[in-house]
N, C-alpha and C positions, 0 to 999 in steps of 0.2 A: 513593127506593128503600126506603128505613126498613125493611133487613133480609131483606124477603121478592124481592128480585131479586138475580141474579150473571150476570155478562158470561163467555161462555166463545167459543174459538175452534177448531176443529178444525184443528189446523196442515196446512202441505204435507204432510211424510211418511207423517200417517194419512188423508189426502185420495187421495195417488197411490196406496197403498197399497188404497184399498178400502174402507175401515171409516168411514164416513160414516153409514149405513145402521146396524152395529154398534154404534156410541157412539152415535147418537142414540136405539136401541133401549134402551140402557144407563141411560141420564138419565131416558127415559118410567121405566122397568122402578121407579124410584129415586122415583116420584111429583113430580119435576119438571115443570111444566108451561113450554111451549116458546114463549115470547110473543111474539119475533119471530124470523125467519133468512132469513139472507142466502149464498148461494155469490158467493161472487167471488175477486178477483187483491188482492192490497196492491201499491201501487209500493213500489218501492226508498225514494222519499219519504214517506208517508204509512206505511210499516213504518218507519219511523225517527222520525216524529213521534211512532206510539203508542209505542214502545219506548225515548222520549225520556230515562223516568227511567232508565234504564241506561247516558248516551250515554259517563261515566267509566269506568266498567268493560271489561278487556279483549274480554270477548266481542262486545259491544254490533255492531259491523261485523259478526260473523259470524251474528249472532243476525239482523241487518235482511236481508242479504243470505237465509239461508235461509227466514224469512216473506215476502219477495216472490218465492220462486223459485216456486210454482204457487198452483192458487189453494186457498181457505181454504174453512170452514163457520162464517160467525159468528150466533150466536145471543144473546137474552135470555132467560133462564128465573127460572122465578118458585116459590115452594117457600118456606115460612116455614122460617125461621135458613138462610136458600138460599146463602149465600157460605160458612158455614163447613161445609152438608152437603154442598156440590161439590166443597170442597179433598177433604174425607173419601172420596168418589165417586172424584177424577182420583187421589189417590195422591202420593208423594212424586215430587216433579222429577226424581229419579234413578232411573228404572225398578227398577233391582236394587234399592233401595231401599223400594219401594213395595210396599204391604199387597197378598197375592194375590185377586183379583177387582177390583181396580183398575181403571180405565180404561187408566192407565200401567205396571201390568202386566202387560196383554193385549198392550195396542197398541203400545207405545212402545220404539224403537230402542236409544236411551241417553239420556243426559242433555239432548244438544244437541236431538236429534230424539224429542221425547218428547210426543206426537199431541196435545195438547190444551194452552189455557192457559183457566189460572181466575181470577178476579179474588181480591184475596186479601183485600178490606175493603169494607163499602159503598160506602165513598167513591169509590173506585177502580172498585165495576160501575157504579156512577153514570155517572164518566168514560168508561169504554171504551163504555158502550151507548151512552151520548151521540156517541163518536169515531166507531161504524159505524153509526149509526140514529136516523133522523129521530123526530119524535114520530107520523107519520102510517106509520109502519114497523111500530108497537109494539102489540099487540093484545090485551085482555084478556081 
């Protein structure tokens, strides 16, 4: 990935919600380019593998449970310094908290339901594009 990839997810709530369409207007708008995407469902299991490193923490049950209640928009995108200009993009985790024209200030609920998740290291969009997307998935 060497910097110019980051794994993002369009969670349920901004999926049911509508803004699929919106956010990924939002990422083009932001010179992101879009290298692979996938719409689907996470099981119960398979939201609980990705969200493994959390499995200690109190939320982690409520966190798996609400990633596999409908389905997602998971995407790779490619953008040089692309992980640390996407966190910039989605905005702080807690909506209220989050810089105005955010993706997480538009779109996002609260804290729990907060439309999108970013990868927050190389290493880690390595892993998750790797976790939804094969190498014949990924397009350059």
């Amino acid at each position: 990935m060497s910097g110019n990839r980051t794994f993002t997810m369009i969670k349920p709530d901004a999926v049911a919600d509508g803004y699929i369409g919106a956010i990924l207007s939002q990422i083009n708008d932001r010179g992101f380019k879009i290298v692979a995407l996938k719409y689907t469902k996470l099981s119960t299991e398979k939201a609980g593998e990705f969200y493994a490193v959390h499995s200690a923490r109190p939320f982690y049950r409520e966190l798996v449970d609400f990633m596999s209640s409908g389905p997602i928009v998971a995407a790779i995108l490619e953008k040089e310094n692309a992980v640390e200009d996407f966190r910039k993009l989605i905005g702080a985790t807690n909506p209220a908290e989050a810089a105005p024209g955010t993706i997480r200030a538009k779109f996002a609920k609260n804290i729990g339901e907060n439309a999108v998740h970013g990868s927050d290291s190389d290493d880690n969009a390595a892993i998750e594009s790797s976790f939804h997307f094969s190498g014949t998935e990924i397009f350059n």
